[in-house]
C-alpha positions in Angstrom: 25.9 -24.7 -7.2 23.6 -26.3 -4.7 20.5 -23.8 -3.6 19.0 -23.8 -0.5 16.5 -21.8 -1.5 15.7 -20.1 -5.0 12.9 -18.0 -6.1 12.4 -16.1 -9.3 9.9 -13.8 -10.5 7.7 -13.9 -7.4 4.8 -11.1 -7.4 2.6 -10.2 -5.0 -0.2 -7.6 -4.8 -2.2 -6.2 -1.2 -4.5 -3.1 -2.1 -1.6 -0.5 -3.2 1.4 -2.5 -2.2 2.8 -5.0 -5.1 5.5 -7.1 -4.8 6.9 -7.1 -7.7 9.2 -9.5 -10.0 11.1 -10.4 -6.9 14.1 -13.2 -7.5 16.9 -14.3 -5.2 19.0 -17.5 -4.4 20.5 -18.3 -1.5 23.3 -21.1 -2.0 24.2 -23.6 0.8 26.6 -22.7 3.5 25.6 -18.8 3.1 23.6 -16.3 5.1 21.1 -14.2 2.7 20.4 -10.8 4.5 17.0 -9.2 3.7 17.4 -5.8 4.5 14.6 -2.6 3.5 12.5 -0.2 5.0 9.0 -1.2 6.8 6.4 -2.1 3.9 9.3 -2.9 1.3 8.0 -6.3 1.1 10.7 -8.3 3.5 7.6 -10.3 5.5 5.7 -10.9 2.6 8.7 -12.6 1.0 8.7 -14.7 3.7 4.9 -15.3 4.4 5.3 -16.5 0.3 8.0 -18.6 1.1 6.1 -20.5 4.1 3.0 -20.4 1.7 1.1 -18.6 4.9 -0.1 -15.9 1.5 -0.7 -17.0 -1.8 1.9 -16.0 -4.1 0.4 -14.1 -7.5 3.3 -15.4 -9.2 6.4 -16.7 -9.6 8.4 -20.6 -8.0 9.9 -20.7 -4.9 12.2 -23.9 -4.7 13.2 -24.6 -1.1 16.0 -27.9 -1.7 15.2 -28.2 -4.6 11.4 -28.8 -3.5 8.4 -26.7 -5.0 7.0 -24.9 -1.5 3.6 -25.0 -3.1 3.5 -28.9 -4.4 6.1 -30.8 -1.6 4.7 -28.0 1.0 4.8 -30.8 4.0 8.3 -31.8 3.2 9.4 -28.6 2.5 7.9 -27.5 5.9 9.9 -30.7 7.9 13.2 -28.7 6.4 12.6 -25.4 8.0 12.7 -23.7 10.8 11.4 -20.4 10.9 11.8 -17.2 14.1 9.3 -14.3 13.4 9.6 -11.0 15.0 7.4 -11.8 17.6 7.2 -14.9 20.1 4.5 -17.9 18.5 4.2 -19.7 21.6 1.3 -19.1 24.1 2.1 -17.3 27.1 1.0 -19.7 29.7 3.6 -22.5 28.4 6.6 -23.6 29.9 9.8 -23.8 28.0 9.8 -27.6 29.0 6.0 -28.0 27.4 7.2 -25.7 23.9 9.6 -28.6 23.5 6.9 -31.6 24.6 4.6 -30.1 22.0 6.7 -29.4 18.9 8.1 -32.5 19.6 5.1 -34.5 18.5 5.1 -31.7 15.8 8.6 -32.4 14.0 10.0 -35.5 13.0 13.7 -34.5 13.6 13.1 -32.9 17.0 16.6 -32.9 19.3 15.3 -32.7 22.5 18.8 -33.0 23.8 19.4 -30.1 21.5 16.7 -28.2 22.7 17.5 -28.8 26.5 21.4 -27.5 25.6 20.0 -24.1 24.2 18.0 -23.8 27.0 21.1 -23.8 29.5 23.3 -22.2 26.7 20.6 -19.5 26.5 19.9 -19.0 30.9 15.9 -19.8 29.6 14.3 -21.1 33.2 12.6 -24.4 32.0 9.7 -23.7 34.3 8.9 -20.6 34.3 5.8 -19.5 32.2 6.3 -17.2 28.9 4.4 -14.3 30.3 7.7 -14.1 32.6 9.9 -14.0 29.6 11.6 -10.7 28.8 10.8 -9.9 25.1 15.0 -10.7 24.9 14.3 -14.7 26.5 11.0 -15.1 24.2 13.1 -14.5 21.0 15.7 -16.7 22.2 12.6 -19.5 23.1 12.0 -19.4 19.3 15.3 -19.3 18.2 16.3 -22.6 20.6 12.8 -24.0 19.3 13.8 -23.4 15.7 17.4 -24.8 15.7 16.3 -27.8 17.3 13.8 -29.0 15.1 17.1 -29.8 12.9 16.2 -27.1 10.1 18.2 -26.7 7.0 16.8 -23.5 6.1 16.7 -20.9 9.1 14.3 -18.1 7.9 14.5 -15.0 10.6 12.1 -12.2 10.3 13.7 -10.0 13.1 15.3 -12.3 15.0 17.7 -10.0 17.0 15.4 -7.2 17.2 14.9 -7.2 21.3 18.2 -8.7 22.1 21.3 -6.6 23.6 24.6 -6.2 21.8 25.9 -9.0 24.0 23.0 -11.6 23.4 23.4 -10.3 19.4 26.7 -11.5 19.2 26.0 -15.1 20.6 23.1 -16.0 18.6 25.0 -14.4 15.9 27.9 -16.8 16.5 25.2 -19.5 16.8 24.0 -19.0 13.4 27.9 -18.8 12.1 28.2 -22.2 13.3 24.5 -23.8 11.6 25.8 -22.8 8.1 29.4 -24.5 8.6 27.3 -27.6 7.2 27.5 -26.7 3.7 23.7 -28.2 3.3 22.5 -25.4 6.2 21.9 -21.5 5.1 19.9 -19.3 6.6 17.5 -16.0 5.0 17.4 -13.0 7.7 15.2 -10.0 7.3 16.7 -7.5 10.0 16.5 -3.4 10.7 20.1 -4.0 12.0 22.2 -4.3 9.2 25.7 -4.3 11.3 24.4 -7.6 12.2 24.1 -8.6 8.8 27.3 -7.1 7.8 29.2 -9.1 10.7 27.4 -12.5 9.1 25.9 -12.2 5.7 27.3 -13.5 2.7 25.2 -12.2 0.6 22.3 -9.0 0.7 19.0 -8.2 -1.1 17.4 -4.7 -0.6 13.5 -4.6 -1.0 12.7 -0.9 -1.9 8.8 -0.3 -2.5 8.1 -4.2 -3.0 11.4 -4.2 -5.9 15.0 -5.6 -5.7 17.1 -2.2 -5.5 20.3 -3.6 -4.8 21.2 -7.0 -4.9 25.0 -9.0 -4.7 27.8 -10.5 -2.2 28.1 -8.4 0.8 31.6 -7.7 0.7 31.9 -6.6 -3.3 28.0 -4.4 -2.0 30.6 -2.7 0.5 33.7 -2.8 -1.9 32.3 -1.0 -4.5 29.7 1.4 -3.7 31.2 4.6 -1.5 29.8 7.8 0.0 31.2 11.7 -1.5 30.5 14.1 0.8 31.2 17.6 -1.2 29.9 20.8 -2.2 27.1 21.6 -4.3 29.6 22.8 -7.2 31.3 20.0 -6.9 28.5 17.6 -7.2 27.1 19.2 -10.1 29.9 18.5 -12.1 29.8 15.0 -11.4 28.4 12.7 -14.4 24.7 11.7 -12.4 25.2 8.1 -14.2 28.1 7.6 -11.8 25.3 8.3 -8.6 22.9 5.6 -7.2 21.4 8.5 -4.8 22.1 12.0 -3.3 20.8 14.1 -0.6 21.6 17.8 -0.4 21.1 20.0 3.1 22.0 23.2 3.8 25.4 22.0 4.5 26.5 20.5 1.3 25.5 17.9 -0.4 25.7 13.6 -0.2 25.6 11.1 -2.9 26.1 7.4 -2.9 28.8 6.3 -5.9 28.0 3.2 -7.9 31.7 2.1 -8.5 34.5 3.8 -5.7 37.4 2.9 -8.1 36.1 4.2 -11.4 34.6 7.5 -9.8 38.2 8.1 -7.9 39.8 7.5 -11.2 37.6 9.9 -13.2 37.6 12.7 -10.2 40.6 11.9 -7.8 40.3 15.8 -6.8 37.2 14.1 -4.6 37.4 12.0 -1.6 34.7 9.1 -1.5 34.9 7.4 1.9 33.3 3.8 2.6 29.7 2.9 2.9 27.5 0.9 5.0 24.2 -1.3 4.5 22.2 1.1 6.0 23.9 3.5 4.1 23.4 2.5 1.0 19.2 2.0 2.2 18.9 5.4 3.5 20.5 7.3 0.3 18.2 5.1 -1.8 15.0 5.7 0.3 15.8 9.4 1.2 18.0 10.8 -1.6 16.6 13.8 -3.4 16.2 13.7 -7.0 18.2 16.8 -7.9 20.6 19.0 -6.4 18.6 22.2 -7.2 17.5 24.6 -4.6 
């Protein structure tokens, strides 16, 4: 299998924080989502990536290319959106593309003027008069028409409305239909990702938690809602996470069809990606009072 992207082992440590022994592959033609809670290492992954921090430890491989050795050609190959617009705010849209295209070597401007129009981004209007919503489309139109094969978003749909989420969303459907394209999103909203990743990594506390293809993530883990009785008899190596209220009590099931087999008196309903991040982040560690 061809890799866009592949890194193993990859450490990090700030003060306290520690990324640690982080590994994940995204293959061509795929979308990687990046999901966790703020300071479960998603940005440093990808600060690591675009060597902006020094890694501790660990390879990143972006095409095959060491990020740290083939950096500049590694570099020409990406095109990166951060959650917050890059550009200074007394550029034009028109003098963003004049500039980056001195900058990369296979700049479209063609393609750039299209996403412009596709997007309603005034060419002359100054970036001060953006809407945070048009400033994240400005970096997404910049990044696509560099001619990228590995997208990296950090946020990328984070000030956009359900409407403007679906078409970029659609936009980045059609950049991995080239099999050589894939992209690695780090997003809060993980319907997004569930509409277009193939494949998820949850960061929890700078470690991989949970880690596979999206749809087998979503096949096989479920949610029990029940009593406290009833959770108690449950074998607790069958549980990923549980949270108990005054109400009753929650867990998150590693495997839907073995647990239903073993207790088919209980009823475990499907789970979501933010689901499966909030009973890891937030589930208690015992079902006593």
């Amino acid at each position: 299998m061809n890799y866009a992207l592949e890194i193993e082992h990859l450490s990090k440590q700030y003060g306290s924080f520690r990324l640690d022994d982080v590994s994940l592959a995204v293959p061509g033609g795929t979308i990687m989502g990046l999901i966790g809670e703020n300071g479960a290492g998603k940005s440093t992954t990808i600060k690591c990536i675009l060597n902006l921090i020094r890694r501790d430890s660990g390879t990143i491989r972006v095409l095959g290319m060491d990020n740290l050795r083939e950096e500049r050609a590694v570099k020409e190959q990406i095109g990166v959106v951060l959650d917050e617009c890059t550009f200074h705010e007394t550029l034009r849209a028109c003098e963003v593309g004049k500039i980056l295209s001195r900058i990369y070597r296979r700049w479209d401007s063609a393609c750039f003027e299209d996403y412009l129009r596709k997007f309603g981004l005034p060419r002359d209007k100054t970036i001060k008069e953006y809407s945070k919503g048009m400033k994240m489309k400005l970096s997404i139109a910049s990044a696509l028409s560099a001619r990228p094969r590995l997208l990296i978003l950090d946020e990328a749909t984070g000030g956009l409305d359900p409407v403007v989420r679906d078409e970029i969303l659609d936009e980045f459907l059609a950049f991995i239909q080239e099999e050589t394209h894939a992209i690695l999103i780090s997003s809060h909203i993980t319907s997004d990702l569930e509409k277009v990743a193939d494949y998820v990594t949850y960061l929890h506390k700078g470690k991989v938690a949970v880690q596979g293809a999206k749809d087998e993530l979503l096949d096989t883990y479920g949610r029990l809602v029940c009593a406290r009785s009833d959770l108690a008899a449950v074998d607790p190596a069958l549980l990923a996470g549980k949270r108990v209220s005054q109400f009753g009590c929650e867990a998150l099931i590693k495997d839907r069809r073995a647990f239903c087999r073993r207790y088919p008196q209980l009823t475990v309903d499907p789970v979501t990606l933010e689901e499966i991040m909030l009973f890891t982040v937030k589930g208690d560690a015992s079902c006593a009072d």
